[in-house]
PLY file of the C-alpha trace (Angstrom):
ply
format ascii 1.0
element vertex 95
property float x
property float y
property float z
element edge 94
property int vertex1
property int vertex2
end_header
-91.97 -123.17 -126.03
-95.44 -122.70 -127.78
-95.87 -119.30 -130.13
-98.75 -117.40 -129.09
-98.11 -114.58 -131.48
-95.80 -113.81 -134.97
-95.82 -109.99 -135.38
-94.74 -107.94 -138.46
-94.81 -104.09 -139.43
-93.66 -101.50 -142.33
-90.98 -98.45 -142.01
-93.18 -95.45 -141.55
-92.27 -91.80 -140.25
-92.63 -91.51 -136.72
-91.97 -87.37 -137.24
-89.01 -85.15 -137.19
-86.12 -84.63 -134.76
-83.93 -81.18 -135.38
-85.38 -81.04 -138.67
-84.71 -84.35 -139.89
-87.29 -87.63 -140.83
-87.34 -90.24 -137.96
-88.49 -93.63 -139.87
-89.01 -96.99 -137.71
-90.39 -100.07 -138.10
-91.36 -100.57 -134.63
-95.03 -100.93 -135.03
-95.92 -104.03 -135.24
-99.63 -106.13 -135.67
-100.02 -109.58 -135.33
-100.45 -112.07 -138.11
-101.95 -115.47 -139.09
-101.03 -118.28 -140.66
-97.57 -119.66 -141.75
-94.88 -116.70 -141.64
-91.31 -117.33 -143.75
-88.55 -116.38 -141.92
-85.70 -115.21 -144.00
-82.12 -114.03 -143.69
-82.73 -110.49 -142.97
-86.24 -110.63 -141.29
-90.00 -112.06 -141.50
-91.47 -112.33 -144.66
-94.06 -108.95 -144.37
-91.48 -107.38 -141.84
-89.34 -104.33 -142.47
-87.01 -102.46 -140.20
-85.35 -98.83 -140.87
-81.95 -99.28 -139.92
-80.51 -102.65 -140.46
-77.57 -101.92 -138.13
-79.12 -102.51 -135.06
-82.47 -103.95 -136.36
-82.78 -107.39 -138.19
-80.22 -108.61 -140.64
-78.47 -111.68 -140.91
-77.83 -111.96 -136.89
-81.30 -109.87 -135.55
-83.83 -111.80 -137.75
-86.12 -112.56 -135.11
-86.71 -111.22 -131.69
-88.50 -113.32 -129.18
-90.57 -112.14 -126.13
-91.84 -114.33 -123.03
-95.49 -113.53 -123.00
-95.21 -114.13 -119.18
-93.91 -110.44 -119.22
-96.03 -109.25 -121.10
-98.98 -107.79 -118.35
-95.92 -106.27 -116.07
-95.21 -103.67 -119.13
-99.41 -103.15 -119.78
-99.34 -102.22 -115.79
-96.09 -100.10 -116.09
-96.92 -98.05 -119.07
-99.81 -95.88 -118.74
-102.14 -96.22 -122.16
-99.46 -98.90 -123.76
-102.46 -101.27 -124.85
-103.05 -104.78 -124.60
-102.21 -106.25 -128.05
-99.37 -108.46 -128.31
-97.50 -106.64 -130.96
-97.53 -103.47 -128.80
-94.22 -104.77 -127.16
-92.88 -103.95 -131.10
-91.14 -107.85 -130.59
-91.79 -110.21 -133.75
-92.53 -113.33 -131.60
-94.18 -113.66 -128.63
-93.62 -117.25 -126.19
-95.35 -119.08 -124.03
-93.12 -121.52 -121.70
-94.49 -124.76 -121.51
-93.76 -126.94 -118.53
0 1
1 2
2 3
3 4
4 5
5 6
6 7
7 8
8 9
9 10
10 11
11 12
12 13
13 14
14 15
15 16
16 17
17 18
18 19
19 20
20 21
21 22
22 23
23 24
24 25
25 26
26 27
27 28
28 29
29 30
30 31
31 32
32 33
33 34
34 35
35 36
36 37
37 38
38 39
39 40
40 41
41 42
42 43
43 44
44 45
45 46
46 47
47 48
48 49
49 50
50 51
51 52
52 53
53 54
54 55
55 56
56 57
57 58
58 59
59 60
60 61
61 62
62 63
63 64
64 65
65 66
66 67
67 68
68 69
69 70
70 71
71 72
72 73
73 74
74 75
75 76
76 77
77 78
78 79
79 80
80 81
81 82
82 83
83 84
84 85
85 86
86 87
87 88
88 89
89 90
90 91
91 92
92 93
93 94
């Protein structure tokens, strides 16, 4: 496996729902250079609701970047960067 791409983000309000604050931490942006990875997450990387997102067992999240271009053809305006996929690591298989 070679890693094409480490991607980290902040907790920011998406908007409401019924009233009530929707935070994520979905929105992610590639980095560069060494990146620590720690118990709970990446070093730089946040998530809103450690229940389902990071901690101890959901510290990383690794995508096949072969898969990548069938969601960019699915999704109408999802983007071509990397991190758009919200996934902290992106793979390349190598043969």
């Amino acid at each position: 496996m070679r890693i094409i791409s480490v991607n980290v983000g902040s907790v920011r309000q998406l908007g409401r729902v019924r009233g009530k604050r929707v935070y994520s931490g979905f929105v992610k942006k590639p980095v560069s250079g060494a990146v620590r990875v720690g118990s709970l997450n990446l070093e730089g990387d946040r998530q809103a609701d450690l229940t389902v997102h990071g901690g101890v067992d959901k510290a990383v999240y690794s995508y096949p970047s072969e898969h990548y271009q069938y969601w960019v053809a699915k999704i109408s305006g999802y983007g071509n960067a990397l991190g758009n996929l919200r996934r902290k690591l992106h793979h390349r298989r190598v043969a």
